[in-house]
LOBA-656677 format. One record per residue (C-alpha): x, y, z. Coordinates in steps of 0.02 Angstrom, whole numbers, plus 50000, padded with zeros to 5 digits. Example, Ala and Ser with C-alpha at 12.3 -4.5 7.8 and 13.67 -1.06 7.14 Angstrom:
<atoms>
506154977550390506844994750357
</atoms>
This chain:
<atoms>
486975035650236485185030550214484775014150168484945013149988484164996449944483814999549744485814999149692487394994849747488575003249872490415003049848491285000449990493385002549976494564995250090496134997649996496745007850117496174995250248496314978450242497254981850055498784987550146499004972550266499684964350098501574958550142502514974750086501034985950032501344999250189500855015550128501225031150224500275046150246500275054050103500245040450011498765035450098498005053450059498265052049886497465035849860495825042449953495845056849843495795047149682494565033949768493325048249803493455055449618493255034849580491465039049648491615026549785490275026749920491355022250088493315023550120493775011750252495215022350275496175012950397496145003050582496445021050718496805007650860498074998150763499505012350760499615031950796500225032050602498455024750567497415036850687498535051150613497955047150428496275042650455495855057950559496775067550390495935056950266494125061650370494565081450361495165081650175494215068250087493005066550201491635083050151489825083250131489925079849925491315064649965491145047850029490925040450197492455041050323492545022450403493635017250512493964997750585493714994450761493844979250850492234976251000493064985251125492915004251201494785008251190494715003850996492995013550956493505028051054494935029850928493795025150776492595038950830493875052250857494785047250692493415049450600492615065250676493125078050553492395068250414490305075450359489945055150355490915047650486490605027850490491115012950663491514998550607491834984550739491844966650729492044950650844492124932850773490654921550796491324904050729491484890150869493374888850781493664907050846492624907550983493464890951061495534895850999495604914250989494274924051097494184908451230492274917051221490684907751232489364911051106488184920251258489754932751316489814937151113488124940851090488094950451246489864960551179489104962451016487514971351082488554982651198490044988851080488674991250951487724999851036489255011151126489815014350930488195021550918488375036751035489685041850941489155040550769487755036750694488255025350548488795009450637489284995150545489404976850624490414963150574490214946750632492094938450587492174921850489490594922150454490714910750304491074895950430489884900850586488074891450643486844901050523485894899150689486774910350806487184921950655485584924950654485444928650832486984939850835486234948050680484804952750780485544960150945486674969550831485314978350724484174982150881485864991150975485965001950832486924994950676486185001450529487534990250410487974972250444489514965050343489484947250317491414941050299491874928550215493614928550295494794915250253493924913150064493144898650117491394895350022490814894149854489544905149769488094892649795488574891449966488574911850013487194915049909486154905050038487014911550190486374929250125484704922850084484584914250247484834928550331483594937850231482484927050290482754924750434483314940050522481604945850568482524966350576483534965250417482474977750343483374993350463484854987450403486084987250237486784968450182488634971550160489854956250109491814956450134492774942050073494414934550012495254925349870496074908749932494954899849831494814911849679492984914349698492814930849813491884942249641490824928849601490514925949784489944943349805488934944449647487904928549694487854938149866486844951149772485914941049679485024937249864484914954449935486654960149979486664977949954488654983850005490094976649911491984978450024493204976349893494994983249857495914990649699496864977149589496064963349744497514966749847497404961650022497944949450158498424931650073497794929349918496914946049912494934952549944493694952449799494224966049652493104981149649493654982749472493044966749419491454969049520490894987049477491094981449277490304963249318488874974749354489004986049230489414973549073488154963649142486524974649208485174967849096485424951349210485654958549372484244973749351482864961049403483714959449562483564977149612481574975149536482184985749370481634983149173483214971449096483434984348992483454999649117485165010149084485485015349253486905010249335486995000049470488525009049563488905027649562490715023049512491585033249383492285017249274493445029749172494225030049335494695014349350496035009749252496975027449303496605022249502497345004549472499065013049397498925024149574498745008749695499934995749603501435010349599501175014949797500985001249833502424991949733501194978149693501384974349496499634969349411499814953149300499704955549127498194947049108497104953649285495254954749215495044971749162496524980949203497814969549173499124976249005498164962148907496464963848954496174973548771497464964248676497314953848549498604941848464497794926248381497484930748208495514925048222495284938848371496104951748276494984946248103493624949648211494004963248329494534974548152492674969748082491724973548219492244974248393491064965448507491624950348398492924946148547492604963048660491424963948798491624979948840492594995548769494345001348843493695016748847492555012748974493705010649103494855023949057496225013548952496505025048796497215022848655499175024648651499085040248573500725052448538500225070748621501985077948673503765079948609505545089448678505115106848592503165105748694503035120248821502345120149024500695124948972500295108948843501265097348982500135104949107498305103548994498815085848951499025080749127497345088149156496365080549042497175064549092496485068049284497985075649349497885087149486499515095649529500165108249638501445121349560502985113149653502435095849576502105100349403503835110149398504545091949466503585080549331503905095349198505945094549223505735075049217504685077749062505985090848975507425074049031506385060948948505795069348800507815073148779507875054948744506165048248695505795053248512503925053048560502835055048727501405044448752500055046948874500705032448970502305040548976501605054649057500665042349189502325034149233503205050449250502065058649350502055042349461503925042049452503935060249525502665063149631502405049449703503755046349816504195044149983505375057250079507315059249972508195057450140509485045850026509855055049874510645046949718511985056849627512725045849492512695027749463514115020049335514325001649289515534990849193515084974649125515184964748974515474946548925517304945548976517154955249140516454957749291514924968649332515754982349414514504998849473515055012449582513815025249657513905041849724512375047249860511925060449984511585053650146509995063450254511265073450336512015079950163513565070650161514155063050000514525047249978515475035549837515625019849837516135002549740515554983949718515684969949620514104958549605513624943149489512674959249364512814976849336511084978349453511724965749586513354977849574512644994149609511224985849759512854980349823513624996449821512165005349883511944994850016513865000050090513445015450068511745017550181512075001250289510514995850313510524977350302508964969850208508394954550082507844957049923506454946749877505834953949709506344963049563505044966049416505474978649254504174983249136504224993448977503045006348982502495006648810503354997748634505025002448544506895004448580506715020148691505185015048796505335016748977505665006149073504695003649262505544995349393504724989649543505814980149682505294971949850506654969349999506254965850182507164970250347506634959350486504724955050452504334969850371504294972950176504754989850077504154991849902505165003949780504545011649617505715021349470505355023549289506935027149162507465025048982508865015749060508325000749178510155001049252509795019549308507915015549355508345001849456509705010649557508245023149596506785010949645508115003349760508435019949865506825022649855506345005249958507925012850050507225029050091505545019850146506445007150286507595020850329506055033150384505265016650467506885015550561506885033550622505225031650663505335016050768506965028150852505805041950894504315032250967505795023351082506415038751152504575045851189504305029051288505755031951386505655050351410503925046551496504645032051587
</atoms>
């Protein structure tokens, strides 16, 4: 990528540092997906995952570079920490891809240096140089990270800063990484190094940063304000803790907002350009994608694609918004693809108005996954007076996206009532085609069948959340549940959408099911390789 100075270059780690949130483990596919819609996003760089970490990880980021990664789509990154064994794997995961990005890292705080890499700050500048420059004959996009470096001596920064460009590193990312400063605070950091780096100018200012404190987008956006080029931000701000800067809330910070920020990048105030080549009518649809994958619910009122972002309740807003609608909006729901809930289908609509609708709505679908969402369709418009466009979303979600049915569910019945006890008995196909009924009594008709389900697969597990939303208003809405259970110290998420929210929650709990049950088989396989070479 050349050095693009005169806007801003989106750099997504959703798939990166977005999945090490508790529970957020995507597979492949998954994975796949995600990259697809980031690249039709208009995203500049996918850091599509960390090769080293896993063969799972190698295995999708090498797929994500050969599919996503062509000459009209983004740049193919992939995380590596400053050693050989972990860029040799970055650089062969990200061969295939036409823009194949390194990027390694190795902390230069005294907290790190001193507790965690027992380094001193000479050996690090010395490793730094070397794995930059070893990164370098393999690619020639290198990108250098220089770990917590919200809390290192702006001194040695600038040092490693230095060594790092002159090996070869043609991006370096400053991280803020436990969310540390405040936007006064890493506005000067950048500017320092600005200023101070005297071989900044071969090199792109990139900033990565989290959300303990709340302040990661306006963290960034001060960063910019002093010469930081790159933004590293996630879908929805999911990531480790409390989460990385949004790239929602940052690509529309920009956008709502150029006539301030175009001096920075020497435009007119009033140039139109944008700042970003994002597709913001992308944005809302790609949230929808991460948040059901992922099984990580977006609060009502997230900045701009939270369910509330548009609404309007107090009788004063809604005066205003009716008269004229930059009264209490800043920006149109349009913009970021939010339409309005507008009826399109009903039961007696055919394949071929199911199938244009999902296209104009940025569905892409294979023949064997339309059939799936169109018999879902056909079994929801059976019940559902009208179809919304955010019924179509959710069902689409419902269907498609889904892990492996090695647990099949075949009928789910409760009993409950006031004077009785929640009583649910199930009936499922196990992987090997077996089938299966069952019974339980629980403290609720849903505690009932998880009960029952759970003597049917045996596969102990805790579960730690359970979230339903309606999809859109009324009586026959759907209804999305999303459910959370762990097994050891991992965390499954589980996604179903239903008219019923007894039957939709049986489903997003085999569905967490099916997704610990493939880990398990997994971890099985990987055993019996080690021992078979043993």
């Amino acid at each position: 990528m050349k050095n693009q100075k005169d806007r801003i270059i989106i750099f997504d780690t959703t798939l990166r540092d977005g999945e090490q949130s508790p529970g957020a483990s995507l597979n492949m596919d998954e994975k796949l997906t995600i990259a697809r819609q980031l690249a039709k996003l208009g995203v500049d760089v996918i850091e599509a995952g960390f090769p080293y970490a896993s063969p799972g990880d190698f295995e999708a980021v090498q797929k994500i570079a050969e599919v996503v990664g062509t000459e009209v789509g983004p740049t193919i990154c992939g995380l590596a920490r400053a050693t050989k064994k972990d860029i040799e794997a970055a650089a062969a995961a990200v061969k295939p891809a036409a823009k194949p990005r390194i990027h390694t890292f190795i902390a230069t705080s005294d907290i790190h240096l001193e507790y965690k890499l027992k380094k001193t700050r000479a050996e690090v500048v010395a490793t730094a140089e070397e794995m930059v420059a070893y990164a370098k004959s393999f690619v020639e996009d290198v990108e250098f990270s220089p770990e917590d470096a919200g809390r290192s001596d702006p001194e040695f920064l600038y040092e490693v800063l230095t060594r790092a460009i002159a090996a070869g590193a043609t991006t370096v990312n400053i991280p803020d990484t436990v969310g540390y400063t405040v936007p006064s605070e890493f506005g000067a950091l950048i500017r320092g190094i600005k200023e101070n780096v005297p071989n900044i100018d071969q090199a792109i200012i990139s900033v990565h940063g989290h959300n303990d404190l709340g302040l990661a987008v306006a963290n960034f956006l001060e960063a910019v304000k002093n010469g930081a080029r790159q933004l590293e931000c996630t879908i929805n701000g999911i990531g480790e803790r409390a989460g990385n800067a949004a790239l929602e809330e940052l690509v529309m910070g920009l956008y709502v907002r150029r006539k301030y920020y175009n001096p920075f990048f020497g435009r007119e105030p009033e140039s139109q350009e944008p700042l970003t080549n994002i597709d913001t009518r992308q944005l809302y649809k790609t949230s929808r994608l991460v948040s059901n994958l992922t099984g990580m619910l977006v609060q009502p009122n997230k900045a701009i694609v939270g369910a509330n972002a548009f609404a309007h309740e107090s009788g004063i807003h809604q005066d205003g918004v009716l008269k004229h609608k930059l009264t209490y909006e800043i920006m149109d729901a349009q913009s970021i693809g939010f339409n309005d809930n507008q009826i399109v289908l009903g039961k007696l609509s055919g394949r071929h108005a199911f199938s244009s609708r999902l296209q104009e709505l940025g569905f892409e679908l294979s023949e064997g996954e339309l059939n799936k969402a169109f018999v879902k369709f056909k079994e929801v418009a059976d019940k559902k007076k009208e179809i919304t466009d955010w019924d179509l979303e959710s069902i689409v979600n419902d269907e498609i996206q889904q892990p492996p049915e090695l647990f099949r569910l075949e009928l789910v019945q409760v009993s409950c009532g006031s004077s009785s006890r929640p009583t649910a008995t199930v009936t499922l196909r196990n992987p090997q085609g077996e089938e299966l009924t069952d019974a339980a009594i629980g403290t609720g008709p849903i505690d009932a069948i998880y009960e029952a389900i759970n003597r049917v697969t045996n596969m102990p597990n805790q579960l730690i959340e359970f979230s339903v939303q309606s999809v859109t208003a009324g009586i026959d809405a759907l209804g999305e549940v999303t459910i959370r259970l762990k097994h050891g110290d991992r965390i499954f998420s589980g996604h179903a959408a239903n008219t019923d929210i007894i039957v939709a929650s049986a489903y997003a709990y085999v569905n967490a099911l099916n997704r610990l049950y493939a880990a398990l088989q997994k971890e099985k396989e990987e055993g019996r390789k080690v021992l078979a070479q043993a």
